[in-house]
ZATI-473010 format. One record per residue (C-alpha): residue number from 1; residue in one letter; x, z, y negated. Coordinates in Angstrom, 1 decimal, decimal comma. Last residue first. Layout:
// ZATI-473010
- seq/type/u/w/v
- NUM/a/X/Z/Y
...
//
This chain:
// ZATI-473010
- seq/type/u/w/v
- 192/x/-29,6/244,6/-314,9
- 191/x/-28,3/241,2/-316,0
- 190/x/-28,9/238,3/-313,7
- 189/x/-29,2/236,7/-310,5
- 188/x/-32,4/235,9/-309,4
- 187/x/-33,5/234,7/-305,4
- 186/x/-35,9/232,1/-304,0
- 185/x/-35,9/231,7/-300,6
- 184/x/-38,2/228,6/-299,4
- 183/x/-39,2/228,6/-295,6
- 182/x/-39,0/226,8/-292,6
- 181/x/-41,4/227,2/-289,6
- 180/x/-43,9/229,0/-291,5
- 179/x/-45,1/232,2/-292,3
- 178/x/-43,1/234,1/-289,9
- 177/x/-40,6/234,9/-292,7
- 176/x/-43,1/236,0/-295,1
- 175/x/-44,4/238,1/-292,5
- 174/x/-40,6/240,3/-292,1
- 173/x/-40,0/240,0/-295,6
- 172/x/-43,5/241,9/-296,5
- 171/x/-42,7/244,4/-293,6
- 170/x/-39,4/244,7/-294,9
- 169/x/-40,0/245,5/-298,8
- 168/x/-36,7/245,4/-300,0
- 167/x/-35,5/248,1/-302,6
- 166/x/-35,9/247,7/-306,0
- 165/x/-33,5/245,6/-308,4
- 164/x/-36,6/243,9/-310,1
- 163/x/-38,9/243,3/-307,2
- 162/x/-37,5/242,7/-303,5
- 161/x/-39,6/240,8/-300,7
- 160/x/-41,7/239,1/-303,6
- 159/x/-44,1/237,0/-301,2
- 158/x/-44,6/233,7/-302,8
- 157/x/-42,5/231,3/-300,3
- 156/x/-39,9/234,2/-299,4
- 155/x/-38,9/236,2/-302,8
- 154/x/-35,4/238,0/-303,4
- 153/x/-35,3/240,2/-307,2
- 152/x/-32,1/241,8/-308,3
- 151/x/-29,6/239,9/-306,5
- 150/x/-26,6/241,3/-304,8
- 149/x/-28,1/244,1/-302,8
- 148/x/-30,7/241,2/-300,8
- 147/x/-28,2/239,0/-299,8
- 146/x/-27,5/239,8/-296,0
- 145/x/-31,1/240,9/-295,8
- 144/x/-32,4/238,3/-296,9
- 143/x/-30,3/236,0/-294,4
- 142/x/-31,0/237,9/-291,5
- 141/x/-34,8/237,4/-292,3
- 140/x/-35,0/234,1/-293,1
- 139/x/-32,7/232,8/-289,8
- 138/x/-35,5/232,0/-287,2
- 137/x/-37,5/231,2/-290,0
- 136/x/-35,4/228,3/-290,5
- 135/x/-34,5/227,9/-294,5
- 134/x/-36,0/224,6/-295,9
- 133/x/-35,8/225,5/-299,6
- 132/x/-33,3/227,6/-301,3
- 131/x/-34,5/228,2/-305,4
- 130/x/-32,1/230,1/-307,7
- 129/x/-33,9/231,6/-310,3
- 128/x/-31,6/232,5/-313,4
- 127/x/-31,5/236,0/-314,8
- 126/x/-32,1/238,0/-318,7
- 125/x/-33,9/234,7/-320,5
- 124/x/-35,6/236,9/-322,1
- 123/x/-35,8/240,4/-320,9
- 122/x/-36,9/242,2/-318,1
- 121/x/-37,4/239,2/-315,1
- 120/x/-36,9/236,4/-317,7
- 119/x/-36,0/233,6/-315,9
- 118/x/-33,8/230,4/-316,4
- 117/x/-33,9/227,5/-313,5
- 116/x/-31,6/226,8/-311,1
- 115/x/-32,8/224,3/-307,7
- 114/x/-31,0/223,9/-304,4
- 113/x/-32,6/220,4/-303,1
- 112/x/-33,4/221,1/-299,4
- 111/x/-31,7/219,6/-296,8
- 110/x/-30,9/222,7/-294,9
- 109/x/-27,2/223,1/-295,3
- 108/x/-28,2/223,4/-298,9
- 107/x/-28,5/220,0/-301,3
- 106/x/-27,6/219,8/-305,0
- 105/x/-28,0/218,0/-308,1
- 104/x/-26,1/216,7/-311,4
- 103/x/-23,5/214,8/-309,4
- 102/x/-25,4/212,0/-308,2
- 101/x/-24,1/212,3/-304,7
- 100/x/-25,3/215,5/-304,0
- 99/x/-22,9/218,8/-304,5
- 98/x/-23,2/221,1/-302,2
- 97/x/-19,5/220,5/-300,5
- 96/x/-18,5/221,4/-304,5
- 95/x/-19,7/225,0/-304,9
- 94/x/-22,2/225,1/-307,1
- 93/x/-20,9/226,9/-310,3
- 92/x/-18,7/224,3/-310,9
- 91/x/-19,9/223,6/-314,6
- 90/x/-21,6/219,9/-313,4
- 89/x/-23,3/222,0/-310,6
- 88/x/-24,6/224,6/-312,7
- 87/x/-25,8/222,1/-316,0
- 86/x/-27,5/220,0/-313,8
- 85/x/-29,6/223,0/-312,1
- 84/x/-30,6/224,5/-315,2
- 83/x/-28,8/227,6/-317,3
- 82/x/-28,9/227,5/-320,9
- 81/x/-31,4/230,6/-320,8
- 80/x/-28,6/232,3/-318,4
- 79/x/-25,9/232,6/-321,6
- 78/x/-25,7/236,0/-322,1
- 77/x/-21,7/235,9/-322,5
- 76/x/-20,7/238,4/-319,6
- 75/x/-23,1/236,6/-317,2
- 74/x/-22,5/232,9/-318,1
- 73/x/-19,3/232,3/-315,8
- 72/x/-18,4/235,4/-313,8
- 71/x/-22,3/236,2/-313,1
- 70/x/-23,3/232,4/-312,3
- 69/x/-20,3/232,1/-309,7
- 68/x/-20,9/235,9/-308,3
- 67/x/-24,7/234,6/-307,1
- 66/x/-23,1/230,9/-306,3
- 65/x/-21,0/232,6/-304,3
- 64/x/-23,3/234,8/-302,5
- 63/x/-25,7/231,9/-301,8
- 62/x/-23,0/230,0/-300,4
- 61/x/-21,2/233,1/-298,1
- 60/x/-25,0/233,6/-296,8
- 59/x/-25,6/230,4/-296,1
- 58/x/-22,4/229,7/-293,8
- 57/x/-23,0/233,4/-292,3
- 56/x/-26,6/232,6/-291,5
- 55/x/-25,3/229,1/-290,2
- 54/x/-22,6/231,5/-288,2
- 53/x/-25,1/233,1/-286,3
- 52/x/-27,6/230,2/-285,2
- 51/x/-24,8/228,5/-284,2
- 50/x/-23,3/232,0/-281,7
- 49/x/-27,1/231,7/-280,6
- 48/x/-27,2/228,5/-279,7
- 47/x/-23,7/228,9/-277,5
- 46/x/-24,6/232,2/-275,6
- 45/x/-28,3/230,5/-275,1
- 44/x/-26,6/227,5/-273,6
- 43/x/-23,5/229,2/-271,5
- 42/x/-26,2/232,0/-270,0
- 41/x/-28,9/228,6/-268,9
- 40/x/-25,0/226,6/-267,4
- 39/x/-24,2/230,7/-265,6
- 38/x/-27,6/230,5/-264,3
- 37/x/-27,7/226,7/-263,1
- 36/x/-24,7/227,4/-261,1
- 35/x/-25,6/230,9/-259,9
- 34/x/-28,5/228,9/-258,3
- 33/x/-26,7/226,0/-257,2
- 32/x/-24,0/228,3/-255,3
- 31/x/-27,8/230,3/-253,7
- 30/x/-28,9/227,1/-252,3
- 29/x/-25,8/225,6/-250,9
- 28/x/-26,1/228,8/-249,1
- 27/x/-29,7/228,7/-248,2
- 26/x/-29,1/225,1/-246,9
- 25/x/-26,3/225,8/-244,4
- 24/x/-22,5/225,3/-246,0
- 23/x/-19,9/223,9/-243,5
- 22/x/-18,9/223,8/-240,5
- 21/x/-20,8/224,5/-237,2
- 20/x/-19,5/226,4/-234,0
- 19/x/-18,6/224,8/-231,4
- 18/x/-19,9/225,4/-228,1
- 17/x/-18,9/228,0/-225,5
- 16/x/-17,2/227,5/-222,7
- 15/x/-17,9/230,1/-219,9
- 14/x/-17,7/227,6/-216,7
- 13/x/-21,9/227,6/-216,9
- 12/x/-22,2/227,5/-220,7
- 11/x/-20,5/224,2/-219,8
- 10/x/-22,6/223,0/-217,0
- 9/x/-25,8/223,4/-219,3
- 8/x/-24,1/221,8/-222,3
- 7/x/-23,3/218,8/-220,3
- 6/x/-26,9/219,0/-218,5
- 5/x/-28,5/219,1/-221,7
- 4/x/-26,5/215,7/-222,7
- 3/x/-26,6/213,9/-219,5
- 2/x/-30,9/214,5/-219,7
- 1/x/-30,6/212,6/-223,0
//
């Protein structure tokens, strides 16, 4: 050990200087690991919330089509009292990747069973109720809002968000929406 110090001692002496280190030090490694776990956090959120997106523009795009679906095919004739969920998916009006198994029924991105039933909102049998269960809260609102001019009455749970062609209530939409982790949208299509 004393050979050591006195090697180094001797060669400060003579004006030789010792070699300098390679490499990272701690704090440097450090700071690369840091930006590294920031930029994988930034990549995450960036990718969840570019999902989150586009299943608001999947639902949308289905709920809108089978909104104009149910107008083109039994709007013009006044037939929306004949309306039910078999009779919808059988005629087409639901697009096909909906479809369940069975044939007579169908499921939204969600899981939930997509439900039609006839409604009077100013006349008889004037709309049909389309029921969309299981919608993430996180996604209620963007979707209502994304819908809401096509239909002429929006409801989340039972909180009527839109009444009879009116404009949307947002602060009722908004609370609706935070009701509950998922949520049931129900929306008429109909004669005005």
């Amino acid at each position: 050990m004393q050979s050591i110090i006195l090697n180094k001692v001797r060669a400060t002496r003579k004006g030789v200087k010792s070699k300098p280190q390679n490499g990272f030090m701690s704090l440097e490694l450090g700071l690369v690991l840091l930006i590294v776990a920031l930029a994988i956090v930034a990549a995450v959120l960036y990718y969840r919330d570019n999902l989150r997106k586009t299943a608001i523009n999947t639902t949308t795009q289905q709920m809108l089509s089978v909104s104009s679906n149910l107008r083109a095919k039994y709007g013009q004739a006044n037939k929306f009292g004949a309306i039910t969920t078999s009779v919808a998916v059988r005629a087409g009006v639901i697009p096909e990747f909906l479809r369940a198994g069975t044939g007579t029924t169908a499921t939204n991105p969600y899981g939930g069973a997509i439900t039609l039933v006839p409604a009077s909102l100013n006349g008889t049998n004037d709309s049909v109720q389309v029921t969309w269960p299981n919608v993430p809260k996180d996604q209620c609102s963007d979707i209502e809002t994304n819908i809401e001019r096509e239909m002429r009455q929006v409801s989340v749970g039972s909180t009527v968000v839109k009444d009879g062609g009116g404009p949307m209530d947002i602060e009722a939409l908004e609370t609706a929406c935070d009701a509950a982790t998922a949520v049931t949208i129900d929306f008429w299509v109909g004669r005005s």
